[in-house]
ZADOMAR-438134 format. One line per field, with one value per residue (C-alpha): residue in three letters; chain; z, x, y. Coordinates in Angstrom, 2 decimals, m for minus. Layout:
BEGIN
residu = ALA,... .
chaine = A,... .
zz = Z,... .
xx = X,... .
yy = Y,... .
! end
This chain:
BEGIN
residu = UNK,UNK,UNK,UNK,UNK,UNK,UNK,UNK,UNK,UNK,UNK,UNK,UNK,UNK,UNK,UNK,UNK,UNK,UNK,UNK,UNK,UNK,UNK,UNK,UNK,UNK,UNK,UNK,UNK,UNK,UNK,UNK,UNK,UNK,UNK,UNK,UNK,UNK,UNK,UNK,UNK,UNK,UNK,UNK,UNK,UNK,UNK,UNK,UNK,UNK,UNK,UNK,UNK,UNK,UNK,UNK,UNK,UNK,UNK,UNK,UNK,UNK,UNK,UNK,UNK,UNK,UNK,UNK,UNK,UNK,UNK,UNK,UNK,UNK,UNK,UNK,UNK,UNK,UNK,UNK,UNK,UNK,UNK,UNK,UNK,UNK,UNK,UNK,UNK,UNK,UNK,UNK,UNK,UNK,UNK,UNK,UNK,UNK,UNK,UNK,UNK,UNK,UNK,UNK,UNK,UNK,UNK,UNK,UNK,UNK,UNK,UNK,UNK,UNK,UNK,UNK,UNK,UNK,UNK,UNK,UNK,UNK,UNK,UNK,UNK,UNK,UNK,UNK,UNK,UNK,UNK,UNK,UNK,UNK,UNK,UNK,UNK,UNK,UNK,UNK,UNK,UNK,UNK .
chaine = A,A,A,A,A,A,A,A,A,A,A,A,A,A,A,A,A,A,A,A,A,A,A,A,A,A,A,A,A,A,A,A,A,A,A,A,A,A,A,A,A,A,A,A,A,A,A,A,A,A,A,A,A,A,A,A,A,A,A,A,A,A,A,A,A,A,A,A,A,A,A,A,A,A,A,A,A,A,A,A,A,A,A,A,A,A,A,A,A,A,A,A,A,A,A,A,A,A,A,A,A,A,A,A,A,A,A,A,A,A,A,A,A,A,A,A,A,A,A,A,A,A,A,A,A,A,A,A,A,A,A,A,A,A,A,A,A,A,A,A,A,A,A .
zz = m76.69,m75.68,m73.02,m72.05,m70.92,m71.55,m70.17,m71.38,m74.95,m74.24,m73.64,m75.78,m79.16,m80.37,m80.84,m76.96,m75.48,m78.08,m75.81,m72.54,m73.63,m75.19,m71.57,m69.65,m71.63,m71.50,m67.41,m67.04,m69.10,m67.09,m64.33,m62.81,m63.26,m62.97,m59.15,m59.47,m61.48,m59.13,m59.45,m60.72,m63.94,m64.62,m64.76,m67.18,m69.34,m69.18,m69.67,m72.71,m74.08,m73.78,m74.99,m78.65,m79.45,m82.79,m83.59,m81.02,m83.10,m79.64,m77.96,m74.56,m72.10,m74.66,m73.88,m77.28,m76.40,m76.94,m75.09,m76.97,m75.87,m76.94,m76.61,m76.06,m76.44,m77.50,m76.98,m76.20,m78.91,m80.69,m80.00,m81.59,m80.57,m81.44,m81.32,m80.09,m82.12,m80.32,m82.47,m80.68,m76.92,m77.39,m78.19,m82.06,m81.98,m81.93,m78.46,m80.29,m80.29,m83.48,m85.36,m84.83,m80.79,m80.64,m82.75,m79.98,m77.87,m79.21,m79.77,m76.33,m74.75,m77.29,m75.69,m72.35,m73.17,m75.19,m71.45,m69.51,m71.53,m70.95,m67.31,m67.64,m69.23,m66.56,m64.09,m65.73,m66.05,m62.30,m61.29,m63.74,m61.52,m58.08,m58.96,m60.57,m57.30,m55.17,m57.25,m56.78,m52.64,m52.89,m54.47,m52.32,m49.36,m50.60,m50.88 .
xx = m23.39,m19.92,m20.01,m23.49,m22.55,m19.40,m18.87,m22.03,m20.61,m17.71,m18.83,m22.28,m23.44,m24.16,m27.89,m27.63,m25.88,m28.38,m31.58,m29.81,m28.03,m31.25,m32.95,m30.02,m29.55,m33.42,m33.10,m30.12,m31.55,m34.90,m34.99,m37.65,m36.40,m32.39,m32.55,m32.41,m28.74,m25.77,m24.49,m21.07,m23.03,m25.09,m22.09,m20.06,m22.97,m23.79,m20.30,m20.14,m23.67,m22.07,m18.70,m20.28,m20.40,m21.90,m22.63,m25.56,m28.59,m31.10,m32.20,m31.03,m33.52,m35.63,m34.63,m33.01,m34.57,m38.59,m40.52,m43.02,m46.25,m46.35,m48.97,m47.19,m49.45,m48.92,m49.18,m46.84,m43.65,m45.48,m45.18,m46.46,m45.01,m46.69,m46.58,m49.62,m50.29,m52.19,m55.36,m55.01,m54.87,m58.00,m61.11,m62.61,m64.53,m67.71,m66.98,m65.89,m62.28,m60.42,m60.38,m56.85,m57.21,m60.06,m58.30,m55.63,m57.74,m58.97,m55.27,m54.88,m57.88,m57.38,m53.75,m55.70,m58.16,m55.50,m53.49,m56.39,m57.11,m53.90,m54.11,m57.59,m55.54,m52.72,m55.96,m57.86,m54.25,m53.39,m57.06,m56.63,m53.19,m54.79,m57.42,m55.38,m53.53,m56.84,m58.05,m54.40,m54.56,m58.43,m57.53,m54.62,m56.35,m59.33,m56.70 .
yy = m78.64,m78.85,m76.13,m77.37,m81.06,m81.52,m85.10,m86.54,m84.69,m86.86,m90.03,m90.48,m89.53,m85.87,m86.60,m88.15,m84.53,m82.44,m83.61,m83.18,m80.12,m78.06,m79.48,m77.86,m74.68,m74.18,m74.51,m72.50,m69.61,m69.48,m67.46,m69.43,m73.10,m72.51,m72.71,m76.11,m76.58,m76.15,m72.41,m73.35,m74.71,m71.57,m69.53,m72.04,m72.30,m68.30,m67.47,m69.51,m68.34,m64.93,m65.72,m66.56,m62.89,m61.72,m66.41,m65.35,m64.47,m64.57,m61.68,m61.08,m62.27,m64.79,m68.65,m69.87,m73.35,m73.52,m75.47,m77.66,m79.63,m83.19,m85.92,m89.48,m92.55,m96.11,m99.58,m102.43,m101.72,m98.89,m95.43,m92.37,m88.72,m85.46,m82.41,m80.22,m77.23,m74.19,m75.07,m79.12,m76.96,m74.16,m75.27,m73.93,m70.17,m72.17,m74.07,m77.28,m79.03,m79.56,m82.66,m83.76,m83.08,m85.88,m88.23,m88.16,m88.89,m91.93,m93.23,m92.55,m94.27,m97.12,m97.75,m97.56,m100.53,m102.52,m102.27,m103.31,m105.95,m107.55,m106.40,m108.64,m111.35,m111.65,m111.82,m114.78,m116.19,m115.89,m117.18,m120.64,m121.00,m120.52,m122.68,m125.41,m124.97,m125.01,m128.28,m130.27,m129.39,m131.17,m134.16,m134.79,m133.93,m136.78,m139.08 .
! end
């Protein structure tokens, strides 16, 4: 990843410029999506993808960075990454989704109720201070 990101290769870990340089290679190497890296970078990173010679084992014109679909979902400290398989994506040949697919989403919806439940919290919190607030103003009004 050297010849990908060189400074951040420089400056951080190799497992730090690995994710930034697979996310740069894979942009650079797409027609589609390199419009969007400065020009001068596309050619460095080109010129050095073409430099390796016979150490290249891709095919010209297949990205040598795949792209895969995760699902992210978690709750407060805990997180849980996977990966979504083709079977997960497409519904089964009899019209119903796999197994694993609808135990993702359960994780997911359960980290959505465990979040509004503490949104619910913070609101019965913040309603006990205003009226705490509300019941001190009374009393020194009365006085």
């Amino acid at each position: 990843m050297c010849f990908v990101v060189p400074s951040i290769a420089s400056k951080y870990s190799r497992s730090f410029s690995l994710v930034l340089g697979r996310a740069l290679l894979w942009r650079v190497i797409d027609e589609d999506q390199q419009v969007s890296v400065p020009a001068i970078i596309c050619i460095r990173i080109k010129n050095a993808y073409r430099d390796l010679g016979n150490r290249c084992t891709f095919l010209d014109g297949l990205n040598p960075v795949q792209k895969v679909p995760l699902i992210v979902t978690g709750a407060d400290a805990e997180v849980h990454i996977e990966v979504l398989n083709d079977d997960d994506i497409n519904d089964g040949a009899n019209g119903t989704r796999p197994r694993r697919h609808d135990v993702e989403q359960m994780r997911h919806m359960n980290t959505l109720l465990i979040n509004l439940r503490r949104d619910s919290a913070d609101l019965r919190n913040e309603v006990a201070r205003i009226d705490e607030r509300h019941g001190r103003l009374l009393a020194t009004m009365n006085i």
